[in-house]
MARLUM-176212 format. One line per 5 residues: their letters; for each residue x, y, z of N, C-alpha, C, O. Coordinates in nm, 3 decimals, decimal comma, always signed. Layout:
REM MARLUM-176212
A	X:Y:Z:X:Y:Z:X:Y:Z:X:Y:Z | ...
//
This chain:
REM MARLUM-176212
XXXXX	+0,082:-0,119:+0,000:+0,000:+0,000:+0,000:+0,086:+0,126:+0,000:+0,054:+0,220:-0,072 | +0,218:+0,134:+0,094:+0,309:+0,251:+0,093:+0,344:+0,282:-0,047:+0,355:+0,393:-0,100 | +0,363:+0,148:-0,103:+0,475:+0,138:-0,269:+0,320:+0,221:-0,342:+0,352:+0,322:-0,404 | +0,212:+0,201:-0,342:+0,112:+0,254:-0,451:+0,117:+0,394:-0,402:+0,116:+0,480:-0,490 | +0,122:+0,448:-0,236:+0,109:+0,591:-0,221:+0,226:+0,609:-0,310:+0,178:+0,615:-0,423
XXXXX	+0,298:+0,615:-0,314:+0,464:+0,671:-0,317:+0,452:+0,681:-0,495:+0,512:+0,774:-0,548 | +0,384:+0,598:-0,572:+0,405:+0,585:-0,694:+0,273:+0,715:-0,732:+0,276:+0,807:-0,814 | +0,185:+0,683:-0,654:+0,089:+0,854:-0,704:+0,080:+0,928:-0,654:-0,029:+0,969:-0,614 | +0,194:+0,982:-0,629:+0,222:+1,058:-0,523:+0,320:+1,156:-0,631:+0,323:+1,279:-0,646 | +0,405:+1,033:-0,704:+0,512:+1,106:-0,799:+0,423:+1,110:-0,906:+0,406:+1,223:-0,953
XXXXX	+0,365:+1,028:-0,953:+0,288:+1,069:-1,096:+0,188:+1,204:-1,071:+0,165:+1,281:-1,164 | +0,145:+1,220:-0,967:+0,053:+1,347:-0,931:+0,147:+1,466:-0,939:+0,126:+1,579:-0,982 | +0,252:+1,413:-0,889:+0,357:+1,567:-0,931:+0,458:+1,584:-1,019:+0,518:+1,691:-1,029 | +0,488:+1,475:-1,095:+0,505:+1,482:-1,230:+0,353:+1,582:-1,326:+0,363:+1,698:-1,365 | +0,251:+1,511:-1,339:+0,148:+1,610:-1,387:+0,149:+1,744:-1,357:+0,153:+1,833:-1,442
XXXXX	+0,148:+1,757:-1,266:+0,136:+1,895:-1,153:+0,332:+2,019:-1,231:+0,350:+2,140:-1,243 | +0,401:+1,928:-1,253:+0,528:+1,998:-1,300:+0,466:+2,037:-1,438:+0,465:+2,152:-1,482 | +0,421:+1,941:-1,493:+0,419:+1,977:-1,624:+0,322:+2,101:-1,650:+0,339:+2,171:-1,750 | +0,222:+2,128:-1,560:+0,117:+2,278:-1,593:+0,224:+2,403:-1,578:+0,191:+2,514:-1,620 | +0,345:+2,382:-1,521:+0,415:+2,499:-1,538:+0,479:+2,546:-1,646:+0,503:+2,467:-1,737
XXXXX	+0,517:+2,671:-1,658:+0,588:+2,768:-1,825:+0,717:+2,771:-1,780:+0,764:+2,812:-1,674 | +0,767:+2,721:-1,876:+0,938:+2,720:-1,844:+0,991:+2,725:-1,982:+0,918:+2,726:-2,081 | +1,149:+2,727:-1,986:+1,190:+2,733:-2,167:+1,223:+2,562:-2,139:+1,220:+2,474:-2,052 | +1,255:+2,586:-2,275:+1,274:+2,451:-2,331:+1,436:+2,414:-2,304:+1,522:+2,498:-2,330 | +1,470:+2,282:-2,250:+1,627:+2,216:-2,245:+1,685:+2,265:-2,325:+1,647:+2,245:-2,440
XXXXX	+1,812:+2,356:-2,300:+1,882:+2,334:-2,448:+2,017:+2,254:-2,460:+2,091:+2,252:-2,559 | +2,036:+2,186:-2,337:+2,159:+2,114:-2,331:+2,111:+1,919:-2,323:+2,013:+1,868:-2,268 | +2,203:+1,866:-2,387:+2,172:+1,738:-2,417:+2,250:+1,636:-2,311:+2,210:+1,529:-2,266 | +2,385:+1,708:-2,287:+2,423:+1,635:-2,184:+2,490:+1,725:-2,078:+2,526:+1,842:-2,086 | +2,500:+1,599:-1,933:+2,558:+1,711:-1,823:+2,653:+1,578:-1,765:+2,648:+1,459:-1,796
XXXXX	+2,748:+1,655:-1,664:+2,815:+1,569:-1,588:+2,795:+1,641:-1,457:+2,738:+1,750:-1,450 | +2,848:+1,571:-1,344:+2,904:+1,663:-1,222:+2,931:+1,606:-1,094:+2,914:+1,485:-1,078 | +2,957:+1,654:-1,032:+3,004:+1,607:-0,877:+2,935:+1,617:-0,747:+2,913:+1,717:-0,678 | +2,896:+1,455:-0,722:+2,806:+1,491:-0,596:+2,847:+1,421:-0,447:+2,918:+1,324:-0,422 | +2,787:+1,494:-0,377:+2,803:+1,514:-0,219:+2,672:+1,423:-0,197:+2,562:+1,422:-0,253
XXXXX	+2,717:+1,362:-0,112:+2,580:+1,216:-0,068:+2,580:+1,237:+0,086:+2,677:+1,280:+0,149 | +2,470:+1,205:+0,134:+2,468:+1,119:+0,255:+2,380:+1,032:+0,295:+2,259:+1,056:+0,291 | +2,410:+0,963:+0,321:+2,324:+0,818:+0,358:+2,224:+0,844:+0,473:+2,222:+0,941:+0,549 | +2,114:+0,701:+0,468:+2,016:+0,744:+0,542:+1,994:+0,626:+0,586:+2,090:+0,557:+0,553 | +1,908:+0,557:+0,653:+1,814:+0,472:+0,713:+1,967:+0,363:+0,737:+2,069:+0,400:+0,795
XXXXX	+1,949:+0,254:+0,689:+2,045:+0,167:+0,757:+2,172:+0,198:+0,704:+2,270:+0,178:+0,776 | +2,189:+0,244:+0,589:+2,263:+0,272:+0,493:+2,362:+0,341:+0,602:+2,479:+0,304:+0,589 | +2,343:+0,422:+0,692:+2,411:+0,528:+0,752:+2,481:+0,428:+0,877:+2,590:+0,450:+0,930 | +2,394:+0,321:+0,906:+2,448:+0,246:+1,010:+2,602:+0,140:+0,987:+2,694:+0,114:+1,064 | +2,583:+0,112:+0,886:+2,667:+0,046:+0,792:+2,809:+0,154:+0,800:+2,916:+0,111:+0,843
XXXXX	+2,792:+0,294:+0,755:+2,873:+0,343:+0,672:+2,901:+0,474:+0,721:+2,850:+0,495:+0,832 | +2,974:+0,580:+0,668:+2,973:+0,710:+0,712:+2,857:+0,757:+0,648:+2,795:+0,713:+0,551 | +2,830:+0,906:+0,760:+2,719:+0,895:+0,679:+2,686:+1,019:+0,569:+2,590:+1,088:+0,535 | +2,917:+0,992:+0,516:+2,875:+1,118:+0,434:+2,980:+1,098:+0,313:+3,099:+1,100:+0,346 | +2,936:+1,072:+0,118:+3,019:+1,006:+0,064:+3,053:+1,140:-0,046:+3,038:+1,262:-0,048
XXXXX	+3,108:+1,033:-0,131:+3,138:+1,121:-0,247:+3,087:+1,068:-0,384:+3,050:+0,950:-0,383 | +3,078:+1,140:-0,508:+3,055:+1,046:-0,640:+3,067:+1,139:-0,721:+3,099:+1,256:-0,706 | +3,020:+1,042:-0,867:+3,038:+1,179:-1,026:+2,855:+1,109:-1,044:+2,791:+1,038:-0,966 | +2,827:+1,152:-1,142:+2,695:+1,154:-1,243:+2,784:+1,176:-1,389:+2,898:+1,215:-1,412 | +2,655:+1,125:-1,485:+2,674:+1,173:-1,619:+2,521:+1,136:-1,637:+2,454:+1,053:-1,577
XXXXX	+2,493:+1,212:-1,725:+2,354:+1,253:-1,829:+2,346:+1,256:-1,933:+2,444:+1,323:-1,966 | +2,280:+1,223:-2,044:+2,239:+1,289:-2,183:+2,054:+1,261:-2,202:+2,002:+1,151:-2,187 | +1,996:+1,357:-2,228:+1,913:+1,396:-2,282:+1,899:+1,326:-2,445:+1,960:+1,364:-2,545 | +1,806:+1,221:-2,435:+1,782:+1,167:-2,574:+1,627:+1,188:-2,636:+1,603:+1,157:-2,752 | +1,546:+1,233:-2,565:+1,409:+1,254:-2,594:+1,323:+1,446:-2,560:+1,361:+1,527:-2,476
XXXXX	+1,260:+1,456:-2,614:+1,187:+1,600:-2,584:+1,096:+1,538:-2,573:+1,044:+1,507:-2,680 | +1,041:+1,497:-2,471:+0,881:+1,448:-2,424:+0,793:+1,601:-2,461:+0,671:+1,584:-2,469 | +0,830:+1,713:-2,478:+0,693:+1,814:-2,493:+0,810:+1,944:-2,430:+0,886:+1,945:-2,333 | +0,786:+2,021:-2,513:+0,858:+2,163:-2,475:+0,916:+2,191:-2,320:+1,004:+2,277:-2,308 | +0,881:+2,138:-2,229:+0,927:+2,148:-2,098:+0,992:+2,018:-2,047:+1,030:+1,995:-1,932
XXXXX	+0,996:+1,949:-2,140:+0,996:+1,829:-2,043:+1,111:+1,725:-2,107:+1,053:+1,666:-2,198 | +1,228:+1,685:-2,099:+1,326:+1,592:-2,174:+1,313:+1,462:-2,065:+1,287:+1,471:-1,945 | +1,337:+1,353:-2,135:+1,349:+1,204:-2,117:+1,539:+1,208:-2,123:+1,602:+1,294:-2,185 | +1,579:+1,137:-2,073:+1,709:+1,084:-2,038:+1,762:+0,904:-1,959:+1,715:+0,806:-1,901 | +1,896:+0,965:-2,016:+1,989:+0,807:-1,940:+2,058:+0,866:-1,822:+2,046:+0,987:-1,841
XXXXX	+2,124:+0,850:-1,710:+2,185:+0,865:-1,633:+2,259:+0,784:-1,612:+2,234:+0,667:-1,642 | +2,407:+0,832:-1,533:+2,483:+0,691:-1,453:+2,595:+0,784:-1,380:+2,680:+0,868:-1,410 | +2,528:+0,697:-1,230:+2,603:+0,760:-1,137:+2,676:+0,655:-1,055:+2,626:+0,542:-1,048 | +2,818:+0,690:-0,977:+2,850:+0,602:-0,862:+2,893:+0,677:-0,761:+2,962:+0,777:-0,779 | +2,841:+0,618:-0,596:+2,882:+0,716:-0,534:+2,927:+0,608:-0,406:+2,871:+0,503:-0,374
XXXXX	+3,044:+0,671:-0,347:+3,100:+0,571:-0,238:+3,109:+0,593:-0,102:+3,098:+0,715:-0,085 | +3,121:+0,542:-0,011:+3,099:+0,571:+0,142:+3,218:+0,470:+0,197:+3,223:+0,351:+0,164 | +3,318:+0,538:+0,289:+3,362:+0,475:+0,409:+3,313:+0,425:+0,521:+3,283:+0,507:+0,608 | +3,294:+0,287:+0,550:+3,275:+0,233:+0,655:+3,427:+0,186:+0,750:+3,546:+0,203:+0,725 | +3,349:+0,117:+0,876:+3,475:+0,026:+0,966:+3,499:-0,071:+0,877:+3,618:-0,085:+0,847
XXXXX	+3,425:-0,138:+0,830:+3,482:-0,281:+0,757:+3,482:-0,283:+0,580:+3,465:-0,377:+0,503 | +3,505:-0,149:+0,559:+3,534:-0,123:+0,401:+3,481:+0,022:+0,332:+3,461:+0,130:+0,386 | +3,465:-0,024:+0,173:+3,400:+0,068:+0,093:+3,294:+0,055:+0,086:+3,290:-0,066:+0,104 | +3,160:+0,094:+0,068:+3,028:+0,083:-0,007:+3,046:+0,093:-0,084:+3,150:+0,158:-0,092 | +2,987:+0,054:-0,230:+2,959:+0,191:-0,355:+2,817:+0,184:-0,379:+2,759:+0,085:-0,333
XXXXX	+2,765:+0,252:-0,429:+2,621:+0,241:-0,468:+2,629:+0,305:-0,654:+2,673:+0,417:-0,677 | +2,594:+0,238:-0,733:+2,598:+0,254:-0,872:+2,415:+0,252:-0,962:+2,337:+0,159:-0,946 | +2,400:+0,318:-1,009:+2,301:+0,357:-1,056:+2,274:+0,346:-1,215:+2,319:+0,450:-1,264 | +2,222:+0,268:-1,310:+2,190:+0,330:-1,443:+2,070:+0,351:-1,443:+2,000:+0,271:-1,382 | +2,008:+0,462:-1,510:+1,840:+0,458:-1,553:+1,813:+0,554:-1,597:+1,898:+0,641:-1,616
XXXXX	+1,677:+0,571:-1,630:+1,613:+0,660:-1,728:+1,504:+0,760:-1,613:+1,420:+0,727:-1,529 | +1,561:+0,901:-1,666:+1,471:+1,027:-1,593:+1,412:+1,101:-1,679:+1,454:+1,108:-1,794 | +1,295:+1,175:-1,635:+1,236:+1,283:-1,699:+1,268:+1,429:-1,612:+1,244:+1,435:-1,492 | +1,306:+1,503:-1,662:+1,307:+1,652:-1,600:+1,249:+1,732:-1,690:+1,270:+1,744:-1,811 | +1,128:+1,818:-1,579:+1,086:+1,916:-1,617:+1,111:+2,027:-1,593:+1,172:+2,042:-1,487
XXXXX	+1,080:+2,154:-1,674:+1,130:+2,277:-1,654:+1,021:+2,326:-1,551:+0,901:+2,309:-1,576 | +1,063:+2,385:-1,439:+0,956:+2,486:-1,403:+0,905:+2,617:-1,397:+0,793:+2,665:-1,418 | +1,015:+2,663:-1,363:+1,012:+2,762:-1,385:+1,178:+2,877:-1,390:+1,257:+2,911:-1,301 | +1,173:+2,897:-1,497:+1,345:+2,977:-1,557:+1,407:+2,863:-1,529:+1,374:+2,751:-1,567 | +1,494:+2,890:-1,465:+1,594:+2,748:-1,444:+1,590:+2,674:-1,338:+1,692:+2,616:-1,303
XXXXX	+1,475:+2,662:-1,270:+1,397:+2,585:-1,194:+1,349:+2,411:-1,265:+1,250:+2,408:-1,337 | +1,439:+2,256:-1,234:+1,325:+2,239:-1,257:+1,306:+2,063:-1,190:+1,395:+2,036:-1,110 | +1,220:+1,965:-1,210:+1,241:+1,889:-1,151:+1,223:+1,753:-1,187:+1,115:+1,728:-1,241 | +1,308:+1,653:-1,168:+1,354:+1,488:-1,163:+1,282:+1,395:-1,107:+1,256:+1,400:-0,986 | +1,242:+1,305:-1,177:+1,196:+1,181:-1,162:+1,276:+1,046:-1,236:+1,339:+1,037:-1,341
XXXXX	+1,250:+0,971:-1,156:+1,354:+0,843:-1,267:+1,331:+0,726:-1,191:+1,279:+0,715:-1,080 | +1,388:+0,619:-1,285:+1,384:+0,502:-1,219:+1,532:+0,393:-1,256:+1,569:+0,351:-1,366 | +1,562:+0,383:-1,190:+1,707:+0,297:-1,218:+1,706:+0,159:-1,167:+1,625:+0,111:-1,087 | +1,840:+0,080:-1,243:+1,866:-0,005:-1,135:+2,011:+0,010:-1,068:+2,115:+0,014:-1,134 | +2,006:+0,017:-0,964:+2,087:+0,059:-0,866:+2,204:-0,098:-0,803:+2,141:-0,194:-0,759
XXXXX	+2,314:-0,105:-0,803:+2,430:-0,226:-0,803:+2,456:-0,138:-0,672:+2,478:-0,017:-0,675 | +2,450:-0,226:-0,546:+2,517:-0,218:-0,387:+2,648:-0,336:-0,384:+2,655:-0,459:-0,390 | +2,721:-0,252:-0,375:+2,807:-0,367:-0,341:+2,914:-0,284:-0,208:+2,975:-0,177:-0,211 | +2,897:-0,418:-0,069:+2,955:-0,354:+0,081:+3,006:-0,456:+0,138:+2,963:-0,572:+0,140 | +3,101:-0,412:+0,185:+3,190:-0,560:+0,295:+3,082:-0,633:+0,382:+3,002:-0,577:+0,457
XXXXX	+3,092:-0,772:+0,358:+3,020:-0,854:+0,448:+2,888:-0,879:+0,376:+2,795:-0,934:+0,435 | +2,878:-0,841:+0,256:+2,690:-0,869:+0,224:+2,711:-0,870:+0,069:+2,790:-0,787:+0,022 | +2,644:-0,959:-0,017:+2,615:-0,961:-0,125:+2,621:-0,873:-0,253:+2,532:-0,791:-0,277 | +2,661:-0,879:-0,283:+2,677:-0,752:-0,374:+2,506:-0,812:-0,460:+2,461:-0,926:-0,471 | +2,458:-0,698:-0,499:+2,323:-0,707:-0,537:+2,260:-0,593:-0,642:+2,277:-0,472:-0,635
XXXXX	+2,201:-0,649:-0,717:+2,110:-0,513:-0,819:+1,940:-0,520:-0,820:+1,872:-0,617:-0,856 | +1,893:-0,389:-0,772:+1,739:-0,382:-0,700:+1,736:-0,239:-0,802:+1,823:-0,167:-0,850 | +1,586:-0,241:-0,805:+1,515:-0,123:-0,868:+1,513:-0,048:-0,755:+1,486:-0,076:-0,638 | +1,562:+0,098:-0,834:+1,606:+0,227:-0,752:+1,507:+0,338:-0,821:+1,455:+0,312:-0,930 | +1,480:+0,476:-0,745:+1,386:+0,547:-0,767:+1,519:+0,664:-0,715:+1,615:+0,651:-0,638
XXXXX	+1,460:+0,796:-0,813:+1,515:+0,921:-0,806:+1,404:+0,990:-0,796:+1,294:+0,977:-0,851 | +1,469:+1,110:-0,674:+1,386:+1,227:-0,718:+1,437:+1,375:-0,673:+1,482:+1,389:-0,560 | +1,430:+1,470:-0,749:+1,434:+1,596:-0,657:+1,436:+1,746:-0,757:+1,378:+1,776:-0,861 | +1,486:+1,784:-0,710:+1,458:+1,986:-0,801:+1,637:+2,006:-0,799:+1,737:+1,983:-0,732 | +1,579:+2,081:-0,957:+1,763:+2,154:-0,949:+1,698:+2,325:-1,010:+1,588:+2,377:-1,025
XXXXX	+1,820:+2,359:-1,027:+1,877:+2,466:-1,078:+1,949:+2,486:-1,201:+2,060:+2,434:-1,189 | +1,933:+2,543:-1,321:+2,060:+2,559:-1,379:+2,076:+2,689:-1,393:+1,971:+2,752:-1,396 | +2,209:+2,770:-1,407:+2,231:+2,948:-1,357:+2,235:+2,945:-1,486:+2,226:+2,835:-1,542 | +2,251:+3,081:-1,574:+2,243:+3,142:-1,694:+2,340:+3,046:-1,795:+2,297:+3,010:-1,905 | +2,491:+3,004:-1,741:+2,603:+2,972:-1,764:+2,604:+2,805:-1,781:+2,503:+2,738:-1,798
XXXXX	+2,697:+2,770:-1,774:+2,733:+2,627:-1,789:+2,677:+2,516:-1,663:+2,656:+2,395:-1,671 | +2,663:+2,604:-1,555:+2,647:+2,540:-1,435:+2,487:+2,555:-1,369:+2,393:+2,634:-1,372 | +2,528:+2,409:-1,304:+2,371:+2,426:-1,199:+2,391:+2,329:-1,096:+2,495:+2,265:-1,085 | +2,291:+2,317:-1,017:+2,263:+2,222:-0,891:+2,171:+2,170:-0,886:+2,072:+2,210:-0,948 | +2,170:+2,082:-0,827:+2,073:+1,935:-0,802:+2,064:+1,872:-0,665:+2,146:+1,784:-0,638
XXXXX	+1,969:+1,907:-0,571:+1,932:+1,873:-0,491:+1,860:+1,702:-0,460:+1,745:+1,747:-0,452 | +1,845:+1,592:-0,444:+1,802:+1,467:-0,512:+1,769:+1,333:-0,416:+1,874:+1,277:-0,381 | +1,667:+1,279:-0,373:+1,695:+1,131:-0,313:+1,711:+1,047:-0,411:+1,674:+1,074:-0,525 | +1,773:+0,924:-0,373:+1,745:+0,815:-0,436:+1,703:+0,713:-0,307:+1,723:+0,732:-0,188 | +1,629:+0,584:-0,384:+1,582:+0,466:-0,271:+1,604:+0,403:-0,350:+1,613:+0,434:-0,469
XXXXX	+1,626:+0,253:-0,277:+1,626:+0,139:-0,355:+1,513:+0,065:-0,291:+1,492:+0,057:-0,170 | +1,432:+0,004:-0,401:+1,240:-0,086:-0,402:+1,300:-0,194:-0,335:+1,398:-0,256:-0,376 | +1,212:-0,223:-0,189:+1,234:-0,317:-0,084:+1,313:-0,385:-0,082:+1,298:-0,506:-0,099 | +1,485:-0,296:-0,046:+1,617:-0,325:+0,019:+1,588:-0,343:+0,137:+1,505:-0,275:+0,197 | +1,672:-0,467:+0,200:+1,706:-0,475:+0,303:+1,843:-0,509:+0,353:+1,889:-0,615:+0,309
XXXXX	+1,909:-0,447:+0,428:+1,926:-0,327:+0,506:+1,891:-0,219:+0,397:+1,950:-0,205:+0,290 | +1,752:-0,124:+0,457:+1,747:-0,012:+0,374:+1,856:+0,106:+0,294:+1,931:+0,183:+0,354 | +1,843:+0,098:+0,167:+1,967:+0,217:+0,130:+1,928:+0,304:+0,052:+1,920:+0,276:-0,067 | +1,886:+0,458:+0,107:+1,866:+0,545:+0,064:+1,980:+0,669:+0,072:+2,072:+0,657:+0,153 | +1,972:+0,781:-0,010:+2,074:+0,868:+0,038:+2,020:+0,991:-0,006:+1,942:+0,985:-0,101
XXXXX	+2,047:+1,110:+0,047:+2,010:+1,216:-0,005:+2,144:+1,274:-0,036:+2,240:+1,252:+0,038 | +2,162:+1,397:-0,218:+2,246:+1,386:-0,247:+2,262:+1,546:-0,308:+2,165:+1,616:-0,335 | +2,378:+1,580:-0,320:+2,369:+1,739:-0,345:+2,451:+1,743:-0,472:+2,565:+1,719:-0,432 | +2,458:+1,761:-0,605:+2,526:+1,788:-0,766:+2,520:+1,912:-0,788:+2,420:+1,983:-0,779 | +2,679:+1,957:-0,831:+2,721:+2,048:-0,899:+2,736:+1,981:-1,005:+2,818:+1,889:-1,005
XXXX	+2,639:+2,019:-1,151:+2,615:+1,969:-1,214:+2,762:+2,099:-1,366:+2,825:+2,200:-1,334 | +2,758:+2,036:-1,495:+2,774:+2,112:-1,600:+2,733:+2,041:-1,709:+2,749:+1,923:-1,738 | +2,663:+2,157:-1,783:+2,606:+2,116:-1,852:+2,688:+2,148:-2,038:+2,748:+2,248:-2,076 | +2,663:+2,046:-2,099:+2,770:+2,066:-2,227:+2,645:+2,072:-2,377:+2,687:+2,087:-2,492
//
């Protein structure tokens, strides 16, 4: 029942993004550098504060505000008994909202691999709002979860993004 709130919850505000006026993408791909920190067990495991890159390209114009994309990110955490990494491929939609306002949805599959436990690949969910400034650059504010992990691994994550 949580998994159906959570899923119209994002499709209600996916819709809800799209009634807004914004310009249209004009960049196809981005890279950048992000600041993580872990959450729920994820944090118990690990520090609860990592590092990683992203990359992007924009392969679709779903509708003047709105581009379809690939992503792939990895981001790593120090623990007592090793590295984490958490690795990500999948497909997002970002909408414009407003000027360079705008906001992320996606769905990936997400590769955990941590000392002492299985290395494993589970369907992962993105979400959050960025920024891009006049220039080359922007930010990205973002969760990701991974669909009924256990030990839970979520992280909330901060990108200095550039866009090419």
């Amino acid at each position: 029942m949580q998994t159906l709130k959570s899923v119209l919850f994002i499709a209600m505000g996916s819709v809800a993004c799209q009634l807004g006026a914004g310009e249209p993408f004009p960049e196809t791909a981005r890279g950048g550098i992000v600041a993580t920190f872990s959450l729920s067990d994820l944090k118990e495991r690990t520090s609860s504060f990592g590092v990683g890159i992203n990359a992007g390209w924009g392969f679709w114009k779903a509708s003047e505000n709105s581009e379809v994309g690939l992503y792939l990110e990895h981001r790593v955490y120090s623990g007592a008994e090793g590295r984490t990494h958490l690795s990500d491929l999948g497909v997002d939609l970002r909408s414009r909202l407003y000027r360079g306002f705008y906001d992320r949805f996606g769905l990936s599959a997400e590769r955990v691999e941590s000392p002492g436990n299985r290395e494993t690949i589970k369907l992962g969910g993105v979400f959050g709002v960025g920024y891009r400034f006049d220039g080359p650059l922007g930010i990205e504010l973002y969760s990701t979860h991974l669909a009924s992990s256990k030990p839970a691994s979520s992280t909330v994550n901060l990108s200095l993004i550039w866009y090419f």
